[in-house]
C-alpha distance (Angstrom), angle and dihedral (degrees) to the residues before:
residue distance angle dihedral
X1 . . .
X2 3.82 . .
X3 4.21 115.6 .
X4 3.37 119.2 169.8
X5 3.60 118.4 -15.3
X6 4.32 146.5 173.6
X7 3.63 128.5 -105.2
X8 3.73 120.4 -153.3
X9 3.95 106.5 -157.8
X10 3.82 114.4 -165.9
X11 3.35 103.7 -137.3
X12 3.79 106.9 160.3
X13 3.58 111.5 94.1
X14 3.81 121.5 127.5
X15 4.28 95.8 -142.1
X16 3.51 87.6 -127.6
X17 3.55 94.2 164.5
X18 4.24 89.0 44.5
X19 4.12 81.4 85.1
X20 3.88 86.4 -135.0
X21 4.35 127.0 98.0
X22 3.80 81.5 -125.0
X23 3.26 126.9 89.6
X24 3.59 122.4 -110.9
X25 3.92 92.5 -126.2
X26 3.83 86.3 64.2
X27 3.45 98.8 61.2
X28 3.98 117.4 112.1
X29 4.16 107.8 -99.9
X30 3.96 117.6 163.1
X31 3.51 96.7 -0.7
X32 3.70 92.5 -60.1
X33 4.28 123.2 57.8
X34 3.34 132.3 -75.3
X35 3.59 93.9 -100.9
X36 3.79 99.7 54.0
X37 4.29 90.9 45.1
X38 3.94 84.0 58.6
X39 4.25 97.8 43.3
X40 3.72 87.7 38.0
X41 4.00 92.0 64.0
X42 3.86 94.8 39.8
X43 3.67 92.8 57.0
X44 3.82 99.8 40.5
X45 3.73 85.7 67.2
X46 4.02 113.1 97.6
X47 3.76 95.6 -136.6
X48 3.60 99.7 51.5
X49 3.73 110.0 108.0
X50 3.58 103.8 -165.5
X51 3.98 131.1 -35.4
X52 4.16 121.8 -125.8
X53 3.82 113.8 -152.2
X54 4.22 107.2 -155.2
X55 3.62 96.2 -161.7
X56 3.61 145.5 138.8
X57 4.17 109.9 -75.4
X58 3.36 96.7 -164.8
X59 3.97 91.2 56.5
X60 3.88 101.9 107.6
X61 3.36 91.4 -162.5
X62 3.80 89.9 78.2
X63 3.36 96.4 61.6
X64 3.98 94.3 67.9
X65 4.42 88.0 61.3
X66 3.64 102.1 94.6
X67 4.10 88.4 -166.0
X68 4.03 88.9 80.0
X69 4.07 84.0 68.6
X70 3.94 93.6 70.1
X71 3.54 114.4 111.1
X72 4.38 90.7 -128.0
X73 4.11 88.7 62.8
X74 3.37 127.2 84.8
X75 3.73 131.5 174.6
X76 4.13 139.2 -143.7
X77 3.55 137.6 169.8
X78 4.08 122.8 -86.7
X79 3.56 127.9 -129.7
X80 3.59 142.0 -131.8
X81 3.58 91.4 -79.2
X82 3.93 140.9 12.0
X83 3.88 94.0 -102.6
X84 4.06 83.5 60.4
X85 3.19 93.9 35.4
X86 4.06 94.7 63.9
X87 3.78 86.8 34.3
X88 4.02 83.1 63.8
X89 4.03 91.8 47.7
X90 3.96 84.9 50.2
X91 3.71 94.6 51.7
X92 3.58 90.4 48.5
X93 4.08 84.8 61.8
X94 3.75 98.1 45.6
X95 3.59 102.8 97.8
X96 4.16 94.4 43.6
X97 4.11 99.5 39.3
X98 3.76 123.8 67.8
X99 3.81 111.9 -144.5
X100 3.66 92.9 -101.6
X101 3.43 95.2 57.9
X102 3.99 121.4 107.8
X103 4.29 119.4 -122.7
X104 3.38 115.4 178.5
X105 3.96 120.7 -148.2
X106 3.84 127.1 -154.5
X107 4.20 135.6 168.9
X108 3.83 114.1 -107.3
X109 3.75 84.7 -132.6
X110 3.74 92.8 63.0
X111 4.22 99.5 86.7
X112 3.38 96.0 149.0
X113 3.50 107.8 61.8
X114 4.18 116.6 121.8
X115 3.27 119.9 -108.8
X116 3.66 87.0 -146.7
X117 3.88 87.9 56.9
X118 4.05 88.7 50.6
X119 3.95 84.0 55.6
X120 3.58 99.4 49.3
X121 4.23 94.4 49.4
X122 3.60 83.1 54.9
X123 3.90 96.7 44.2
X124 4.35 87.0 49.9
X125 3.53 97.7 33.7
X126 4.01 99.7 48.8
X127 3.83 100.6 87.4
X128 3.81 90.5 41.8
X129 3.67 115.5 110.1
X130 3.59 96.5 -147.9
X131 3.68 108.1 21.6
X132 4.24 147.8 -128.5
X133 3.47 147.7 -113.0
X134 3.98 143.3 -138.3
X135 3.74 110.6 -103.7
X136 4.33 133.6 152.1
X137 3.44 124.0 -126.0
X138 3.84 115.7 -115.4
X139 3.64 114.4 -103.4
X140 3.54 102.9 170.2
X141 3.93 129.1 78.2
X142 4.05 103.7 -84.6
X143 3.86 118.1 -148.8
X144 3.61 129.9 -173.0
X145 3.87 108.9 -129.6
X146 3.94 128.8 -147.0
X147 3.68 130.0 170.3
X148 4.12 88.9 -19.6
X149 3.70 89.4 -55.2
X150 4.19 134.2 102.9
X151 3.43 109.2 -96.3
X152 3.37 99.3 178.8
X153 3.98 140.3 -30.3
X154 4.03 112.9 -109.4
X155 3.84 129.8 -136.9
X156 3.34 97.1 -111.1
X157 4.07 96.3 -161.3
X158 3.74 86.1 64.2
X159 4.21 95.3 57.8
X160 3.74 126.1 54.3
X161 4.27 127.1 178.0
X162 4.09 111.4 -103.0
X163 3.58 108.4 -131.5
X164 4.00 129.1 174.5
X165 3.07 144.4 -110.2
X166 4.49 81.1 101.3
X167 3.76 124.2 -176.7
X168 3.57 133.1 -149.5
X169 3.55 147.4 135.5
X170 3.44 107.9 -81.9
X171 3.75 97.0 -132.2
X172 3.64 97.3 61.0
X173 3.60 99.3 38.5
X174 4.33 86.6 52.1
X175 3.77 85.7 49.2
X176 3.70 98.8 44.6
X177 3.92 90.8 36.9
X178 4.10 84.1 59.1
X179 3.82 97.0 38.5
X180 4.06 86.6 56.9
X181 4.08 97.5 46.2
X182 3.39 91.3 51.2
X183 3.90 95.0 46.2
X184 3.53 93.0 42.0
X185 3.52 97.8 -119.3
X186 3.59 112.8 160.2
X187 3.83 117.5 -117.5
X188 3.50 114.3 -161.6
X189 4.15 87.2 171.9
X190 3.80 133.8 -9.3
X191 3.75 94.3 -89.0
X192 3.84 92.3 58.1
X193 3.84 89.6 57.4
X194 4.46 92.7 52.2
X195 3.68 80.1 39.0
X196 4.19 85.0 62.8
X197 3.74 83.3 50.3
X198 3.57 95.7 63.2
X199 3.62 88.2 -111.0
X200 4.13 128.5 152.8
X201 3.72 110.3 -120.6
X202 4.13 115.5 -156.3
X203 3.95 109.5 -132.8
X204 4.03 107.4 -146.2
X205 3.91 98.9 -161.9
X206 4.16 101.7 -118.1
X207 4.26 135.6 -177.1
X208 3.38 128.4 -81.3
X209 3.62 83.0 -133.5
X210 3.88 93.2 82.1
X211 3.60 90.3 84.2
X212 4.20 113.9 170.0
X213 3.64 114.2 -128.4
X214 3.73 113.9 -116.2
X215 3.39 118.7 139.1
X216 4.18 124.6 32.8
X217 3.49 99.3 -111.3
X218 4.16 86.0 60.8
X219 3.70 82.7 75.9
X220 3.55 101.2 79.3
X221 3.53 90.2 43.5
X222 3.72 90.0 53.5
X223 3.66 81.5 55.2
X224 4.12 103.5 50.5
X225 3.73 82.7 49.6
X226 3.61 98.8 54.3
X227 3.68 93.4 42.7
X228 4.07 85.9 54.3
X229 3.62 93.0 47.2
X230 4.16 87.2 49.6
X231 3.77 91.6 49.3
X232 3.95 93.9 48.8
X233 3.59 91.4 64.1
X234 3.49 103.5 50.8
């Protein structure tokens, strides 16, 4: 059973491929920013202990987002990459989390994730001894690609699309976030690096909804699918 738990948001990246010196988390979403849409539905959920935002400190921009005032949110320098970047958030927890303990890490540029969705990972994952993550099934034809050509054509039932929020006990995911720095491995999210470990990884069946902003046009997207999400609970 999972009680009250910490989120580690990575919340460093530059947007270099938003085409803008801004990053993308600054963009108006929702009448607020992209940013603030994603913090705002971490820390309206009951069991979330307190939030830390790895970002850039010398952005400026971060000063003008009021939410980084409450008491539950703490923030730490990023790294050079998003791997160090969430290794930073996870230092920052060392001295108040015992190895057993779950944190749960998402992307700042993930607002529209469901609460409801964030529940049920927690729900499936909770007697796991390593832990899960969020991802879609693929529903479109997948083709393996080499030298602009088809290589092949992919069972699709057999691949699915990793999103975040990811749980896991912070202990292993520390360790195994380490282990893979140090080896070089290359961690494209946390899963990747327990995956290095030889570790199983639970798969909690998510939304294609939780789209990650990357590119500018994403934000009106972002935007139809928040409005839907509004209008389904009314």
């Amino acid at each position: 059973m999972v009680n009250k738990l910490w989120v580690v948001v990575a919340a460093a990246g530059s947007g270099s491929r938003f085409s803008s010196q801004r990053a993308k988390q600054f963009f108006p979403l929702a009448g607020v920013t992209v940013a603030e849409v994603t913090l705002q539905r971490l820390l309206a959920m009951p069991f979330v202990a307190g939030v830390v935002v790895v970002r850039d400190l010398a952005d400026r921009h971060w000063s003008q987002l009021s939410l980084l005032d409450d008491p539950r949110v703490v923030s730490v320098g990023g790294g050079a990459s998003r791997a160090l970047s969430v290794q930073a958030g996870l230092q920052a927890l060392a001295a108040q989390l015992q190895p057993e303990d779950w944190v749960l890490v998402h992307d700042i540029a993930r607002p529209c994730v469901r609460t409801a969705d964030i529940a049920k990972l927690i729900d499936e994952v909770a007697d796991h001894p390593v832990g899960g993550l969020l991802a879609s099934p693929v529903v479109e034809t997948l083709k393996r690609v080499a030298d602009g050509a088809v290589a092949a054509t992919c069972p699709r039932q057999h691949y699915a699309l990793a999103q975040t929020p990811q749980l896991f006990r912070f202990g292993l995911l520390q360790r195994a976030m380490a282990q893979a720095l140090a080896g070089g491995v290359e961690i494209t999210d946390e899963a990747s690096a327990l995956e290095a470990q030889g570790l199983a990884v639970k798969v909690v069946n998510g939304r294609a909804d939780n789209i990650k902003i990357t590119y500018a046009e994403q934000l009106a997207q972002a935007q139809a699918i928040l409005t839907a999400q509004q209008q389904e609970t009314l």
